[in-house]
C-alpha positions as CSV (number, residue, x, y, z in Angstrom):
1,X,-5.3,-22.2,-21.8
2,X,-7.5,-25.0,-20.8
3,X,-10.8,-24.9,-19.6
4,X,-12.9,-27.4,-16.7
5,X,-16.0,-27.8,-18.2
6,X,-17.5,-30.8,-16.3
7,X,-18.8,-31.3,-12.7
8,X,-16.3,-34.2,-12.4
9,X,-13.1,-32.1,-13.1
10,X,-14.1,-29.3,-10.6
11,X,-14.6,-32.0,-8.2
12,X,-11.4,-33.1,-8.2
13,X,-9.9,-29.8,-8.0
14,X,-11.5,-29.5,-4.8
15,X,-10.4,-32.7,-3.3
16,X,-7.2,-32.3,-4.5
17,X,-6.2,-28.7,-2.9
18,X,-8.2,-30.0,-0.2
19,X,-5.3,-32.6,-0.6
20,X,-2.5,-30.0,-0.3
21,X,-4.8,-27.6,2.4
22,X,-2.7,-30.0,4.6
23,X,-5.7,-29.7,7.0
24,X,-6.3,-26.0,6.4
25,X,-7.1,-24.2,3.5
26,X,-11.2,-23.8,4.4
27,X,-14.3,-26.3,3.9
28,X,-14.0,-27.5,0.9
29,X,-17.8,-28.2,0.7
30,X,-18.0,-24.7,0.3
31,X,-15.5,-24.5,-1.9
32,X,-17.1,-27.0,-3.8
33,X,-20.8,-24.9,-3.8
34,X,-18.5,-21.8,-4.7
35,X,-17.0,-23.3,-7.8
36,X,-20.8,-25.2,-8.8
37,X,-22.0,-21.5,-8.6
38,X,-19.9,-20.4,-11.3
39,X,-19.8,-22.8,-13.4
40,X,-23.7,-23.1,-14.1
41,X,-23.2,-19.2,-14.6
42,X,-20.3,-19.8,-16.9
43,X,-20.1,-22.9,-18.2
44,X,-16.4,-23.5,-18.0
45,X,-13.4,-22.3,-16.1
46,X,-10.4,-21.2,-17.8
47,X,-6.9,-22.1,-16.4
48,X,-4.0,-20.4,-17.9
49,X,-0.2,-20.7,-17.9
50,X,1.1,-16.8,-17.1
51,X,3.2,-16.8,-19.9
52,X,-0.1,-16.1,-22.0
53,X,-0.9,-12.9,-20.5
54,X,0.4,-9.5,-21.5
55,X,3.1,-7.4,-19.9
56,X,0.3,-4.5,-19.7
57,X,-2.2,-7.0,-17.6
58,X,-2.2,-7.3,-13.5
59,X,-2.8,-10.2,-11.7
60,X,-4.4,-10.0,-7.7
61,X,-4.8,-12.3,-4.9
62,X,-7.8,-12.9,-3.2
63,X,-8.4,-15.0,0.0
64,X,-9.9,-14.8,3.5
65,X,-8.1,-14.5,6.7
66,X,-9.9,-15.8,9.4
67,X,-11.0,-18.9,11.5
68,X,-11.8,-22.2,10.1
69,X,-13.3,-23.2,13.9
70,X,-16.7,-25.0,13.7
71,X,-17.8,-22.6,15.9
72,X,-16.6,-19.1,14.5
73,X,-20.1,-17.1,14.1
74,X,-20.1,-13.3,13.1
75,X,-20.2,-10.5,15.6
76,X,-22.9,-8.6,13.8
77,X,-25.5,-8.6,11.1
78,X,-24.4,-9.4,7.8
79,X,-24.2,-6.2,5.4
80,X,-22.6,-7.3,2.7
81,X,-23.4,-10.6,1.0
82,X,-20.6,-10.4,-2.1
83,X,-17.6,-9.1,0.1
84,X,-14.9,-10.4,-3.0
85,X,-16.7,-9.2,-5.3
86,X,-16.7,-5.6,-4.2
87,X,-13.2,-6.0,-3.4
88,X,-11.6,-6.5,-6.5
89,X,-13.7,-3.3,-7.9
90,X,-12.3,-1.6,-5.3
91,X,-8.9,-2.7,-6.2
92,X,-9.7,-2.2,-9.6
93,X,-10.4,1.8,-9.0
94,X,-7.3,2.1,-7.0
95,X,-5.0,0.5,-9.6
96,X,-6.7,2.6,-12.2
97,X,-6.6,-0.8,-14.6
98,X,-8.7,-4.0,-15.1
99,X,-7.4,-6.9,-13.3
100,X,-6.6,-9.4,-16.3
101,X,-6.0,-13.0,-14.4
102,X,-6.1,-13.9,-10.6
103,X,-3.9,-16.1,-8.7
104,X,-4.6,-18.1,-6.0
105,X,-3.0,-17.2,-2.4
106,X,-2.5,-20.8,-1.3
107,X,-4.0,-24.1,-2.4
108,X,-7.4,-25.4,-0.1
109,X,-10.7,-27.1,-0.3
110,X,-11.9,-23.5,0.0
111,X,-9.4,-20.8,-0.4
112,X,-8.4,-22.5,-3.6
113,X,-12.2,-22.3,-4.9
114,X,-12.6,-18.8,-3.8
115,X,-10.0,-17.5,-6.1
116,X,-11.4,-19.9,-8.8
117,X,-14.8,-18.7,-8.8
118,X,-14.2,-14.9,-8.4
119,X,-11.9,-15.2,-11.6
120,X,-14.5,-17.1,-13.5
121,X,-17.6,-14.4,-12.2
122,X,-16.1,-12.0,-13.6
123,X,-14.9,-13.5,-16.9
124,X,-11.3,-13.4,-16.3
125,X,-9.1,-16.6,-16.4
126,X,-7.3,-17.9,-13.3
127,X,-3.1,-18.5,-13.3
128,X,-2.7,-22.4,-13.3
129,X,-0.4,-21.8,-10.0
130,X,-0.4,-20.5,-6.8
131,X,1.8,-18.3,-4.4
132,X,2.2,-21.3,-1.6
133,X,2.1,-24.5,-2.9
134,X,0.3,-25.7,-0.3
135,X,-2.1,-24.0,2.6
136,X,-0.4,-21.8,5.4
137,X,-1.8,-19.9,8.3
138,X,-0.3,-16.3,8.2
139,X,0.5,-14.0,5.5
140,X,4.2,-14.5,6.1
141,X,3.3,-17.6,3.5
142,X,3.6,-16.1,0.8
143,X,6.4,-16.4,-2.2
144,X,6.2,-12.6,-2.6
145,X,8.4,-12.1,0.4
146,X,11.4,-14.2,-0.6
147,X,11.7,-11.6,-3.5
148,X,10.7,-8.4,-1.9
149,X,7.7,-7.6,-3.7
150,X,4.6,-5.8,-1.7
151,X,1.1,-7.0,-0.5
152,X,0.3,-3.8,-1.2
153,X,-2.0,-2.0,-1.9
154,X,-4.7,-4.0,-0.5
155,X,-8.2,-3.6,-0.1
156,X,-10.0,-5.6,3.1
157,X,-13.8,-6.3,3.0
158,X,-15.8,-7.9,6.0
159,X,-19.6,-9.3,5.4
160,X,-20.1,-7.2,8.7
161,X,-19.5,-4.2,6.6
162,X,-15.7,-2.6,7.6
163,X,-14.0,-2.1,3.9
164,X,-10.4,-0.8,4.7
165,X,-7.8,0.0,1.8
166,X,-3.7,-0.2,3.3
167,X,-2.1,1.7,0.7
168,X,1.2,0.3,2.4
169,X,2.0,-1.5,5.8
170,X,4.9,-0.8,7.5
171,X,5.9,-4.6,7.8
172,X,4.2,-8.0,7.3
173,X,4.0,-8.2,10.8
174,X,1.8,-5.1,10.7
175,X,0.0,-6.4,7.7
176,X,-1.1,-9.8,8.7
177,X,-2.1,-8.2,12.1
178,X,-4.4,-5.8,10.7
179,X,-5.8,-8.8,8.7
180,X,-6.0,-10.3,11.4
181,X,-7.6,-8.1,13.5
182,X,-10.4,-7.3,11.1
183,X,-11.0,-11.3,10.8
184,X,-11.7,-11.2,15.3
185,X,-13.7,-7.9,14.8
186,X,-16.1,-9.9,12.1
187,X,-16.1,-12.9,14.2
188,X,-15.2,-15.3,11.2
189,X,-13.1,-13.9,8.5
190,X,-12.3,-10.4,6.4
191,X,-12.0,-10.9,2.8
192,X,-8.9,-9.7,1.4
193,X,-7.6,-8.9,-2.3
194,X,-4.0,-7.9,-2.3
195,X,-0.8,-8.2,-4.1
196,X,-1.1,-6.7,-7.7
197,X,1.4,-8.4,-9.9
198,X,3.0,-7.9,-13.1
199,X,3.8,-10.5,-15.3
200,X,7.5,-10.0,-14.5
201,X,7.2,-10.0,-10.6
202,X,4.3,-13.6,-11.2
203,X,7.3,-15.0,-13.4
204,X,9.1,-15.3,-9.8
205,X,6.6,-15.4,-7.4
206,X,3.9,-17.9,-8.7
207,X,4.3,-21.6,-8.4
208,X,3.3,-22.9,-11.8
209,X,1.5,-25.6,-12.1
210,X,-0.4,-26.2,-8.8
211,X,-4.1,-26.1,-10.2
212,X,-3.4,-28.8,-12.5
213,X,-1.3,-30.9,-9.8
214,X,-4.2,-30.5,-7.4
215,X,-6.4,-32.0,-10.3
216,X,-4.4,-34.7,-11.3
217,X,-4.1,-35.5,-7.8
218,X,-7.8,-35.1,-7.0
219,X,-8.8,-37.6,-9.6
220,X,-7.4,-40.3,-7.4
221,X,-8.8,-39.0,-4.6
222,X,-12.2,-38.8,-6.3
223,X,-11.8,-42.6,-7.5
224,X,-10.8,-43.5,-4.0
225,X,-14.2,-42.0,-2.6
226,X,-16.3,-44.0,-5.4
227,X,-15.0,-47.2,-4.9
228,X,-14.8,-46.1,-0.9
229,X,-11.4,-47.4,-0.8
230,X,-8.2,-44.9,-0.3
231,X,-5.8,-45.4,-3.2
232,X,-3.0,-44.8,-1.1
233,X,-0.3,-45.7,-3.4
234,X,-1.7,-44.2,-6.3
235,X,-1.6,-40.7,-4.0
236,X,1.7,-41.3,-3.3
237,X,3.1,-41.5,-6.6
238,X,1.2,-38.6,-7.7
239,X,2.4,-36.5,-5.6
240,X,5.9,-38.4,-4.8
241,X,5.0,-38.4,-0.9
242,X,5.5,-40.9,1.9
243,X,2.9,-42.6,3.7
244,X,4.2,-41.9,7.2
245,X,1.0,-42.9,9.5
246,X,-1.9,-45.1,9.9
247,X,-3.7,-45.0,13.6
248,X,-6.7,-44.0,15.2
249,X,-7.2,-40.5,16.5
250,X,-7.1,-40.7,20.8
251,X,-7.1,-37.1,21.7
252,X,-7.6,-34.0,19.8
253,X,-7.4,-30.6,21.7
254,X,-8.1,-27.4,19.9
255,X,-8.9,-23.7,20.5
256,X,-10.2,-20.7,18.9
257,X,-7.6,-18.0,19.6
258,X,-6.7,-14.6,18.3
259,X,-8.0,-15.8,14.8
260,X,-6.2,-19.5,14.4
261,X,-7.5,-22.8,15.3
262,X,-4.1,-23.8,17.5
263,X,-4.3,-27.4,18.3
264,X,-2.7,-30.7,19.0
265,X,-3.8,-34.3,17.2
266,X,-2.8,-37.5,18.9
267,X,-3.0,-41.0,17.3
268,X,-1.7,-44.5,18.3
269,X,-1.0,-46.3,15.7
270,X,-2.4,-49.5,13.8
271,X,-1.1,-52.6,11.5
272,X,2.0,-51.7,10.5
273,X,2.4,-48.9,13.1
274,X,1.0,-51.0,16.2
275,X,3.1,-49.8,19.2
276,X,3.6,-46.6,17.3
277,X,2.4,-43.2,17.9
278,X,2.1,-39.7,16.1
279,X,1.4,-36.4,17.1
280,X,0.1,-33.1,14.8
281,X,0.8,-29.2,16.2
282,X,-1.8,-27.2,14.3
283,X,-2.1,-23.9,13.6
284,X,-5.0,-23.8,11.7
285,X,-2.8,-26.8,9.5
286,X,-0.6,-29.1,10.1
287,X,2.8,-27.4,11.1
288,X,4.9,-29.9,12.9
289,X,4.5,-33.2,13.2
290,X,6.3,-36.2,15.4
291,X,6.4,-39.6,15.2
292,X,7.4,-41.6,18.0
293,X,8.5,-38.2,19.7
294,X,10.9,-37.4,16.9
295,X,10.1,-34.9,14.1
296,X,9.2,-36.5,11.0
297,X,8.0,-33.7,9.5
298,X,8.9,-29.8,9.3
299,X,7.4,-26.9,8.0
300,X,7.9,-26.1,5.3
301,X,6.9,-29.9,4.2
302,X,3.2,-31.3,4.5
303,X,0.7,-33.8,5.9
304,X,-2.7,-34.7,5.5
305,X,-4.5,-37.3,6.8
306,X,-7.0,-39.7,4.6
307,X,-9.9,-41.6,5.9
308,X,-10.4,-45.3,4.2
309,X,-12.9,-44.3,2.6
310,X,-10.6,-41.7,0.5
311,X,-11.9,-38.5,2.2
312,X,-9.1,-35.7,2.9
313,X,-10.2,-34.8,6.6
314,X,-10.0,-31.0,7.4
315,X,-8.8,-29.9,10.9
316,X,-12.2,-28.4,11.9
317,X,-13.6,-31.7,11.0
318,X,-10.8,-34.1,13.1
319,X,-13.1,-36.2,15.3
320,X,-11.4,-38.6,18.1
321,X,-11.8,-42.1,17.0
322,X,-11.4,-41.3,13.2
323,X,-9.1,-44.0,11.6
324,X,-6.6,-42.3,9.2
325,X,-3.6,-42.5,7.2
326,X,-1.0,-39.8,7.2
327,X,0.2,-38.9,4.4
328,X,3.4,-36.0,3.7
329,X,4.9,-34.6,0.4
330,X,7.8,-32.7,0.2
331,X,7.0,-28.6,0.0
332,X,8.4,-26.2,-3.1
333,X,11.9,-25.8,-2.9
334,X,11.3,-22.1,-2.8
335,X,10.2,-22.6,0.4
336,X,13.3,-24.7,1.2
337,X,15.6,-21.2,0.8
338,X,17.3,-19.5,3.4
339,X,14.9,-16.6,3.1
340,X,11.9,-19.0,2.6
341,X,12.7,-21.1,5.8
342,X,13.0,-17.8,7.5
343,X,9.3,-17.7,6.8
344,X,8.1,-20.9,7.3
345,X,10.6,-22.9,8.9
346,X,10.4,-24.9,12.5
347,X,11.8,-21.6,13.9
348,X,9.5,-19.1,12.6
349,X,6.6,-20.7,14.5
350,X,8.9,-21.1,18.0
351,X,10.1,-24.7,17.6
352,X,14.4,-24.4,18.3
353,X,15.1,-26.8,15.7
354,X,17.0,-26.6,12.6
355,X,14.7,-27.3,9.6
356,X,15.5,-31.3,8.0
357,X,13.7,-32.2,4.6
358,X,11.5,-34.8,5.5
359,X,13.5,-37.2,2.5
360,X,16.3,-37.3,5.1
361,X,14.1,-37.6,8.1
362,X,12.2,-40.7,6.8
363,X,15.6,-42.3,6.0
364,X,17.0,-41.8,8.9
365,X,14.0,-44.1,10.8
């Protein structure tokens, strides 16, 4: 176990799985107020590996499905101002046992803190890993799949007052559209806390490690935004990525549909990409991404884009005329399996193209 216990640490956090939210993963300013909350209740927040937990204890999920549009409102009066909170009571009574860690559903400026500050509200530690590795827009994302273990049961929360428990879905098609659904209903998002784990099925499902990648990478975004300079390189070879982009943003179409942000970025390019161009399909982050026409990167893999100044730029916040650098990392090589390209491959989101590491892509240009 380790435990953040300065404002400067949970910072970095933030930026960094704002880093690996690959444009998604929520605002991470209020991820950032999120985490600030609970630590001045706390004091600290404990990481831990899950290899110190007992075989007796169960580990949860909690996130949000919903928007991240600017201009996602709710449908109705807010009723309930700690949606999480009551969740994981709820799932707590269904289980019939105390949950004794949480795990984080994907890494995000937002998503990321969520999980973070429910674990540390209620004085339990959170698992220095994740179930992504990066950010993702359905619940098809999730490492549980490749191995067969359920969501279920899950308990689903909206601040406009709908609390729903699926004691078991028929698919994850099912699932994530009842998620879903709930998320349009609400007009912004449902809270959702699924996925109770033992320590045997978190050996295989969790990606170890992720929280402390996202710190370690976060510190260099956090020097880059003091000295308002982007340490590009330094990002790079923390994260043993590619710099694969730098241009100015010409057009940026996006819209609010059934629940995603769908969207296309386009930039031209500048310095050493002059007479170059790239262009970003999002679906709430970035999916698929071309450079000069050609794919340079495929899902699974990952972009973000950096502004000079150091600042990781969410989608919802992608303004035309911005000036960034793109940056892309390779993704978990769970995600690189037959079963988890099946989830999160080109294909999977309607592209008809064979999924190519982005190592090989970038050599081959």
């Amino acid at each position: 176990m380790y435990s953040l216990t300065s404002f400067e640490e949970i910072e970095a956090l933030v930026y960094g799985a704002t880093f690996f939210g690959t444009g998604g993963g929520g605002d991470p300013v209020r991820g950032l107020n999120l985490l600030l909350k609970s630590f001045k209740m706390k004091k600290k927040i404990d990481v831990i590996d899950i290899e110190e937990l007992s075989e007796e204890e169960i580990i949860v999920c909690p996130y949000y499905v919903g928007t991240i549009a600017p201009t996602a409102k709710t449908r109705k009066a807010i009723k309930i101002e700690n949606p999480i909170g009551l969740a994981i009571k709820k799932m707590e009574n269904v289980l019939g046992k105390k949950v004794g860690a949480i795990v984080a559903s994907e890494l995000g400026g937002s998503n990321t803190a969520v999980a973070i500050s429910i674990a540390t509200e209620i004085g339990i530690p959170i698992i220095d890993g994740d179930l992504l590795g990066r950010a993702a827009p359905e619940l098809h994302q999730c490492t549980v799949h490749i191995f067969e273990i359920p969501m279920y049961p899950s308990i689903l929360v909206t601040e406009t007052g709908n609390i729903v428990m699926v004691e078991k879905y028929a698919d994850i098609d099912d699932y994530e559209s009842i998620a879903r659904y709930l998320s349009v209903l609400a007009g912004r998002f449902v809270v959702v806390v699924d996925t109770p784990l033992n320590k045997e099925n978190g050996r295989k499902a969790i990606i170890k490690g992720t929280i402390s990648k996202c710190i370690e990478v976060g510190k260099i975004i956090k020097e880059s935004k003091e000295k308002k300079k982007a340490l590009i390189g330094d990002i790079i070879k923390a994260t043993n990525g590619w710099e694969i982009f730098e241009g100015v943003i010409k057009k940026y179409d996006w819209k609010d549909e059934g629940g995603f942000l769908y969207g296309e970025v386009f930039l031209e390019g500048i310095n050493k990409w002059k007479n170059h161009n790239l262009k970003s399909w999002i679906k709430n982050e970035h999916i698929m991404v071309w450079r000069d026409n050609k794919p340079i990167v495929m899902p699974p893999d990952l972009m973000s884009f950096i502004l000079d100044d150091g600042t990781v730029v969410t989608n919802s916040d992608l303004k035309e005329g911005m000036k960034v650098h793109a940056i892309a990392v390779k993704s978990p090589e769970i995600w690189r399996t037959k079963k988890g390209l099946e989830l999160f491959g080109p294909r999977h989101f309607g592209f008809d193209i064979d999924y190519v590491p982005i190592e090989k892509l970038i050599s081959e240009t």
